[in-house]
Backbone as CSV, one residue per row, in Angstrom:
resi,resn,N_x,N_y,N_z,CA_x,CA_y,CA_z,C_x,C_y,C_z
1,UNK,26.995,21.281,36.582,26.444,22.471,35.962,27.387,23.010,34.877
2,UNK,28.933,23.056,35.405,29.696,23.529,33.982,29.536,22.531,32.884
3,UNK,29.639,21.488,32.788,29.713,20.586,32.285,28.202,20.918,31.257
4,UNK,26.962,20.951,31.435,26.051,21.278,31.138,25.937,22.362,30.401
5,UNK,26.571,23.620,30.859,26.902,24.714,29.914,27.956,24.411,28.678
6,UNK,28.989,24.221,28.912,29.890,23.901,27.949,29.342,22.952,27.005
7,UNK,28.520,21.910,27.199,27.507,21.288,26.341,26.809,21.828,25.442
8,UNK,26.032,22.871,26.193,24.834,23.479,25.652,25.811,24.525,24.723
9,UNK,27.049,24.743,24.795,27.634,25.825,24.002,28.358,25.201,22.875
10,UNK,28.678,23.795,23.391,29.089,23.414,21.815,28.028,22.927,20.960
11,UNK,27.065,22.567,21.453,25.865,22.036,20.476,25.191,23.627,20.247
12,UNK,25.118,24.318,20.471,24.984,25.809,19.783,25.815,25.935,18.700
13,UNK,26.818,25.685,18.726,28.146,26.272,17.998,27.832,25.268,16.743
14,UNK,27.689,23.839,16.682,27.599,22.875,15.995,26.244,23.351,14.950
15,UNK,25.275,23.658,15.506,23.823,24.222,14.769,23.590,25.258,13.871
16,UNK,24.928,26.365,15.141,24.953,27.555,14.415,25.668,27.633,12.859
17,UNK,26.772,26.557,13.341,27.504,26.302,11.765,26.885,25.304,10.541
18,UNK,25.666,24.567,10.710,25.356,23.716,10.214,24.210,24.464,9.457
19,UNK,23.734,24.144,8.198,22.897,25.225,7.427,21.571,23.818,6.869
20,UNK,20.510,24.307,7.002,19.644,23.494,5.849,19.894,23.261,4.363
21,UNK,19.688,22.243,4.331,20.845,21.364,3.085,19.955,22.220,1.756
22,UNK,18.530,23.019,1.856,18.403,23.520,0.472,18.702,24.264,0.662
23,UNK,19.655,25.138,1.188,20.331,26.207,1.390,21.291,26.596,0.148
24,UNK,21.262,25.761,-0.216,22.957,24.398,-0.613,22.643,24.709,-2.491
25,UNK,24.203,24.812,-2.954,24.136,24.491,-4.306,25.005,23.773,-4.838
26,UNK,24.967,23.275,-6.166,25.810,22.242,-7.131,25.970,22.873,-7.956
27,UNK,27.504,22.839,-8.141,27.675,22.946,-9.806,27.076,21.910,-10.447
28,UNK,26.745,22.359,-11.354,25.825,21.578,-13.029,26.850,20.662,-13.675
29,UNK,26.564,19.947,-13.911,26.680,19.238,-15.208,27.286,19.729,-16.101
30,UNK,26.227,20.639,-16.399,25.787,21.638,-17.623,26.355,22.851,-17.627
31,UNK,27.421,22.836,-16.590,28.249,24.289,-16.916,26.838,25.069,-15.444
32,UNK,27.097,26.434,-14.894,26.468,27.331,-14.361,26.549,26.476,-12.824
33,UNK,25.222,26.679,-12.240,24.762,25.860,-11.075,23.419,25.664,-10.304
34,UNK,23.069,24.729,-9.469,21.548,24.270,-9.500,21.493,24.696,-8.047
35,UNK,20.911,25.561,-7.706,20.621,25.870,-6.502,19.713,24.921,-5.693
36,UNK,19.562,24.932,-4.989,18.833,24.043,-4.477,17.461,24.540,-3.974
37,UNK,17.704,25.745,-3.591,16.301,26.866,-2.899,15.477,27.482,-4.356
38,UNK,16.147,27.075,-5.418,15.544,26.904,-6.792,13.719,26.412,-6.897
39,UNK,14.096,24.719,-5.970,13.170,23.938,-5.731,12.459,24.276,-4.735
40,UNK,12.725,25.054,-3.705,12.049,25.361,-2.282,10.548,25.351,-2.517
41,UNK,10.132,24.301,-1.670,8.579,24.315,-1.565,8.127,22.841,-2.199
42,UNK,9.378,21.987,-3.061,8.894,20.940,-3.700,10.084,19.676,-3.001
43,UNK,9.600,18.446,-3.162,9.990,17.336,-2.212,11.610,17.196,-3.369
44,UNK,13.191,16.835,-3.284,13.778,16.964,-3.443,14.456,15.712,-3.360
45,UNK,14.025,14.757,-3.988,15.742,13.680,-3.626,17.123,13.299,-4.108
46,UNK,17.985,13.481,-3.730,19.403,13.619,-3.689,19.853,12.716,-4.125
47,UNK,20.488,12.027,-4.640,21.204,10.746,-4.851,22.536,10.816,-5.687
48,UNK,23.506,9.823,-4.580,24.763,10.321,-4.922,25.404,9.167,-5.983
49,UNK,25.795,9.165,-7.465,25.638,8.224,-8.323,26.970,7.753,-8.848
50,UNK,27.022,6.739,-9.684,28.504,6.194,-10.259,28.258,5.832,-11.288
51,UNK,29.045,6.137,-12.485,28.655,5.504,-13.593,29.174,3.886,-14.076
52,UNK,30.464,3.693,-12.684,30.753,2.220,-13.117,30.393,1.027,-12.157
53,UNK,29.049,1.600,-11.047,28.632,0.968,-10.266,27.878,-0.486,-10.232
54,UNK,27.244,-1.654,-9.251,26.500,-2.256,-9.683,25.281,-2.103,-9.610
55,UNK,25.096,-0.346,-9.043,24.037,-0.060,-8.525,23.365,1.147,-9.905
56,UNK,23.871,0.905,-10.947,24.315,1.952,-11.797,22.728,1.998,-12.183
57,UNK,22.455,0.078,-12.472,21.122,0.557,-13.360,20.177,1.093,-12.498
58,UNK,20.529,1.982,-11.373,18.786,2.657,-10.449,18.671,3.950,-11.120
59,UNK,20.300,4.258,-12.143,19.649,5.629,-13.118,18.131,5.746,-13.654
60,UNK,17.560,4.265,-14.335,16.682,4.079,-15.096,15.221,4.628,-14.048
61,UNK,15.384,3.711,-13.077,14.808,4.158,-12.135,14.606,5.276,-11.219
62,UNK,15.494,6.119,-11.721,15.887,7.166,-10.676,14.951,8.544,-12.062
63,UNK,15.118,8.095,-13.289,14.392,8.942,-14.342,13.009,8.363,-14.266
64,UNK,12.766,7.587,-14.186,11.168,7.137,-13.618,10.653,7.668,-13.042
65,UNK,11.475,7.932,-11.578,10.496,8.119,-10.895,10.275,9.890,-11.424
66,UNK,11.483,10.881,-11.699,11.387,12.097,-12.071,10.116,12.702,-12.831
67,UNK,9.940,10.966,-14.009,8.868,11.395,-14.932,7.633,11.480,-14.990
68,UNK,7.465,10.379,-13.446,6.480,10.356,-12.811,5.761,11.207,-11.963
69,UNK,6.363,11.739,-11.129,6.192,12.735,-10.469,6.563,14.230,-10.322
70,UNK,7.205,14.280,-11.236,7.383,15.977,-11.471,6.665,16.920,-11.612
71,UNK,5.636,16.573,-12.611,4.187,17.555,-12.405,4.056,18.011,-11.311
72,UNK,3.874,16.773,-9.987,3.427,16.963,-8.599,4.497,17.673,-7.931
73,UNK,5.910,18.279,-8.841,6.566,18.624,-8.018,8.062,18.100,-7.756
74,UNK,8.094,16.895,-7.827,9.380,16.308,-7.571,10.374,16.309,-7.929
75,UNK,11.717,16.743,-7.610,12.504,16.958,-8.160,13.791,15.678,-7.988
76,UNK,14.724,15.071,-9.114,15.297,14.176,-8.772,16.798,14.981,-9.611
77,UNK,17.467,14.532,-8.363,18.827,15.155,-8.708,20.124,13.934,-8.439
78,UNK,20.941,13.889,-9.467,21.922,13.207,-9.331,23.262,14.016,-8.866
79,UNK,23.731,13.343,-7.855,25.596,13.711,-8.065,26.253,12.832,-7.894
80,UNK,27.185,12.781,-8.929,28.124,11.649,-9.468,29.065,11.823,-8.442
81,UNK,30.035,11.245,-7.797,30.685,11.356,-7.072,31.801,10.067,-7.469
82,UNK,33.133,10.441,-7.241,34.005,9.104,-6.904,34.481,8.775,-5.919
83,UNK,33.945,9.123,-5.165,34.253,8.759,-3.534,34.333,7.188,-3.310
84,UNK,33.901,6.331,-3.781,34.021,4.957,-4.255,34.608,4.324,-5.175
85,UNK,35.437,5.269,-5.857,36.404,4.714,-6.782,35.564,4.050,-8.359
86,UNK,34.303,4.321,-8.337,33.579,4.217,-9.863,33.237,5.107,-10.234
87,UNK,33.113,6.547,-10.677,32.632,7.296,-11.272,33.810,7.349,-13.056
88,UNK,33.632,8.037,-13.488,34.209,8.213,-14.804,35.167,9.386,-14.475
89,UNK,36.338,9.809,-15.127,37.057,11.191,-15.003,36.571,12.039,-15.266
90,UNK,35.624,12.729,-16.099,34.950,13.378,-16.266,33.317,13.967,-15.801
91,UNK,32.588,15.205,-15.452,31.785,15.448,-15.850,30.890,15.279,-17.584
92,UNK,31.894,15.662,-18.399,30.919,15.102,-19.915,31.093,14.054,-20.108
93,UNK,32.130,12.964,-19.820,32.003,11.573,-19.560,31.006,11.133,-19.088
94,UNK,30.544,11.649,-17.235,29.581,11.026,-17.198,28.080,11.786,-17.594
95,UNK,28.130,12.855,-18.348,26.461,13.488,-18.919,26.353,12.382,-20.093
96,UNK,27.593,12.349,-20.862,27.290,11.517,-21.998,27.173,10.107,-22.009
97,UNK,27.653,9.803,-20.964,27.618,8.293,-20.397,25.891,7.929,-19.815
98,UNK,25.455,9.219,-19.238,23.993,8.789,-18.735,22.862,9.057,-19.368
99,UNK,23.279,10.044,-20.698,22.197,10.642,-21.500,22.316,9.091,-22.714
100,UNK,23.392,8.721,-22.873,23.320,7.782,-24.349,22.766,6.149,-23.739
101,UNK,23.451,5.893,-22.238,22.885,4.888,-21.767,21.087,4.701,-21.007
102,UNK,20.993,5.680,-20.622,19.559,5.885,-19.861,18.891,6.877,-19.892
103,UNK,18.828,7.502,-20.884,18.246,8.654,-21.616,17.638,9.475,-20.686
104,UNK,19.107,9.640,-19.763,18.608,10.797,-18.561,18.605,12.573,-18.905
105,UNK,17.453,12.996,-17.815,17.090,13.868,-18.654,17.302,14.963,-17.009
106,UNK,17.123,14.346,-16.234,17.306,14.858,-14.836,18.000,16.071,-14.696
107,UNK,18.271,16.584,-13.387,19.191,17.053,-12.802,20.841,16.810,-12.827
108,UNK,21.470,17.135,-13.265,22.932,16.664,-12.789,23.574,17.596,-11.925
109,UNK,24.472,17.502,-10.966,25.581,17.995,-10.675,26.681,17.333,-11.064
110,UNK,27.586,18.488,-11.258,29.214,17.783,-11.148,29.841,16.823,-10.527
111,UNK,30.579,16.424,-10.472,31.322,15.321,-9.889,31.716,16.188,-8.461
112,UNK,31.180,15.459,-7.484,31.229,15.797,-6.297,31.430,15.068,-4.877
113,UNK,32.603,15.755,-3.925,32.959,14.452,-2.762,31.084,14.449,-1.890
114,UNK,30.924,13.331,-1.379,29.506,13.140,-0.786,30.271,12.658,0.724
115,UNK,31.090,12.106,1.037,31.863,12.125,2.420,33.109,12.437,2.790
116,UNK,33.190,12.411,4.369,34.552,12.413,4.474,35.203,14.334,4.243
117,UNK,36.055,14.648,4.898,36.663,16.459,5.276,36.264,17.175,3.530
118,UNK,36.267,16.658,2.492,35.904,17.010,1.725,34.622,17.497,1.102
119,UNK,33.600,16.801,1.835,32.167,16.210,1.465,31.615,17.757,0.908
120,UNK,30.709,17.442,-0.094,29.799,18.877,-0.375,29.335,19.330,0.947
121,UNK,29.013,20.562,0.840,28.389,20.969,2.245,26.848,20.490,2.363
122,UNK,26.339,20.016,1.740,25.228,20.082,1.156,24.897,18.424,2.362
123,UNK,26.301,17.258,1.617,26.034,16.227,3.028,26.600,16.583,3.816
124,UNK,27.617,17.740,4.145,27.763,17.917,5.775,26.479,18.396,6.408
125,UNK,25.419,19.009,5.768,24.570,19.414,6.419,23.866,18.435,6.650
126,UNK,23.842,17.120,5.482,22.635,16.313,6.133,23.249,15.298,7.280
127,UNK,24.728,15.300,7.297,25.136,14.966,8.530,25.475,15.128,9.575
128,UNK,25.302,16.310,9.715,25.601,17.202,11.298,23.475,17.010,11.865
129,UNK,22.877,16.673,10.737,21.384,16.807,10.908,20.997,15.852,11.273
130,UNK,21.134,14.423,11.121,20.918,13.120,10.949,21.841,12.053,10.649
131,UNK,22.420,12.242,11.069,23.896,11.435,11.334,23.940,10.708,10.170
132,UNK,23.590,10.726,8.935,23.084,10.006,7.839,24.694,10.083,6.556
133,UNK,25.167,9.775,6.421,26.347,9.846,5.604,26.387,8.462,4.284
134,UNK,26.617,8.829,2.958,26.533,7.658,2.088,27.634,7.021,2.562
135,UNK,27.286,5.574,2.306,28.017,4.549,2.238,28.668,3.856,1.293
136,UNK,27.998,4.570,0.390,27.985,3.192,-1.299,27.727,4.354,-2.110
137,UNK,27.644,4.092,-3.223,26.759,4.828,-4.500,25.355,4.716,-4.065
138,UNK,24.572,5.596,-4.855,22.961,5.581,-4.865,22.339,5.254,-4.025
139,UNK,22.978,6.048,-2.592,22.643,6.168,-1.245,21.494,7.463,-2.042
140,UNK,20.138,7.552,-1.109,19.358,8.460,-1.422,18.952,9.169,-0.277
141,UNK,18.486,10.680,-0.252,18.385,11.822,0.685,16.960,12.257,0.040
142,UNK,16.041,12.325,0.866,14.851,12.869,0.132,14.621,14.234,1.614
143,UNK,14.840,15.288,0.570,14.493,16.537,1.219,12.717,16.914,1.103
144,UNK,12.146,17.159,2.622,10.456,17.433,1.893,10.640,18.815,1.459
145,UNK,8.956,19.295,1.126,8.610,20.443,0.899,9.074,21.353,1.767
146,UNK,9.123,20.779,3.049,9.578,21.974,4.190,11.039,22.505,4.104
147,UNK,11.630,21.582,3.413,13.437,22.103,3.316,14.380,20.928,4.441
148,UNK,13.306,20.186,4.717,14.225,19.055,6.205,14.567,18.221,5.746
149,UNK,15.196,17.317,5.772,15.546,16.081,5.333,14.417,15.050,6.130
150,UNK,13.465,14.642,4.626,12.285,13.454,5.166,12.531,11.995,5.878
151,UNK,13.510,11.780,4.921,14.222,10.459,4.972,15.243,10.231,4.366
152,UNK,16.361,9.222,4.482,17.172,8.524,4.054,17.409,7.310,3.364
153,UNK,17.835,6.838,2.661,17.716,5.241,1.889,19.380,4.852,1.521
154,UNK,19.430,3.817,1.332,20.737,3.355,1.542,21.199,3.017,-0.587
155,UNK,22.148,2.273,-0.407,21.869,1.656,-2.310,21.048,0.207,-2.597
156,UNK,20.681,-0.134,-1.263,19.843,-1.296,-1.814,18.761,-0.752,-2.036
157,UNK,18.263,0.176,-2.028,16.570,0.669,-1.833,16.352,1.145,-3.441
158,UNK,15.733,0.412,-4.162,15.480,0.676,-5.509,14.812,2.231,-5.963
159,UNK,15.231,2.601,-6.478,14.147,3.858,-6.618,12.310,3.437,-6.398
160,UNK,12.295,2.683,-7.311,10.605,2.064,-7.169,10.228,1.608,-6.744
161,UNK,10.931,1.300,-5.194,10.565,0.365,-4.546,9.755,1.141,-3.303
162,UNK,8.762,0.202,-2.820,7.444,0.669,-1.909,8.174,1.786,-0.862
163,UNK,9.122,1.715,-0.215,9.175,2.703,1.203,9.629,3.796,0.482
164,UNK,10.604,3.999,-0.584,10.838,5.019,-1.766,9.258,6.015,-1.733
165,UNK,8.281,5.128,-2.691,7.847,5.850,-3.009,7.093,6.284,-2.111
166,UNK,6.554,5.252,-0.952,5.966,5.664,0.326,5.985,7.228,0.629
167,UNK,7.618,7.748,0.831,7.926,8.436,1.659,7.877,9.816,0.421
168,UNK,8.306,9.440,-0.988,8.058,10.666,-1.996,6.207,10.803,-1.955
169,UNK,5.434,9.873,-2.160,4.288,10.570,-1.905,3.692,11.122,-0.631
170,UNK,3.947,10.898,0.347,3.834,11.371,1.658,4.000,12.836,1.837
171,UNK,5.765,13.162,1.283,5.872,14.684,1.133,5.108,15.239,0.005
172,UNK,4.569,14.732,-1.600,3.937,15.166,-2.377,2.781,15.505,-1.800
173,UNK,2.115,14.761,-0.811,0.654,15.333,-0.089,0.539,16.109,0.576
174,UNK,1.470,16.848,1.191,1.961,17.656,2.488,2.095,19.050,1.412
């Protein structure tokens, strides 16, 4: 029975500190910052990016799908991160690196940790939620309309590829 309580009090404690990831904001790119409850009410996917990756070209894809579905709502957000040792030194390094190479037009955040005691809070939340933590670059987080985290995708999962979009139109119908 103690054993059971003391359970039930640290997984309280763990919940109580853990926040819904659109709770959550990024510094910009662009100077200011992108809230995330900005979007509240529209399907949200996350993706944590590199500009010297081999996974680099899913930018192209990752503005596809934005251009595709945004009307309906969708919002596609990048954060560059060097947590993998490829990103560029810079934030305008990498805006200018992704606007001249892939005429991205997206979301950016700043250069930001995605794991590990550092991590944005943004993936501590989606990992205290779903044990879900990037591995690689252009690991993807698709938040639905409700504010939950829908699903997860790893960096092999192409932006355009079927369970991708599966799961973005699924929350677009909802």
């Amino acid at each position: 029975m103690r054993i059971f309580l003391a359970l039930s009090m640290i997984c309280g404690l763990i919940s109580a500190a853990s926040s819904a990831p659109m709770d959550r904001s990024f510094p910009s790119i662009d100077g200011g910052v992108l809230n995330l409850s900005d979007w509240a009410g529209n399907p949200v996917l996350v993706v944590n990016t590199a500009s010297r990756c081999g996974f680099t070209g899913q930018y192209e894809g990752l503005q596809a799908l934005q251009d595709r579905y945004a009307a309906q709502g969708l919002v596609v957000l990048a954060v560059p991160s060097d947590d993998f040792r490829q990103e560029l030194s810079s934030g305008a390094a990498v805006k200018e690196f992704c606007e001249m190479t892939f005429g991205i037009t997206l979301p950016m955040s700043d250069i930001s940790h995605v794991k590990g005691p550092d991590a944005h809070p943004f993936y501590k939340d989606v990992l205290a939620q779903t044990g879900f933590q990037p591995k690689w670059n252009f690991n993807k987080v698709l938040i639905g309309r409700d504010g939950a985290v829908a699903a997860t995708f790893g960096s092999g999962t192409k932006p355009l590829s079927a369970p991708l979009i599966k799961a973005i139109e699924a929350e677009l119908a909802n």
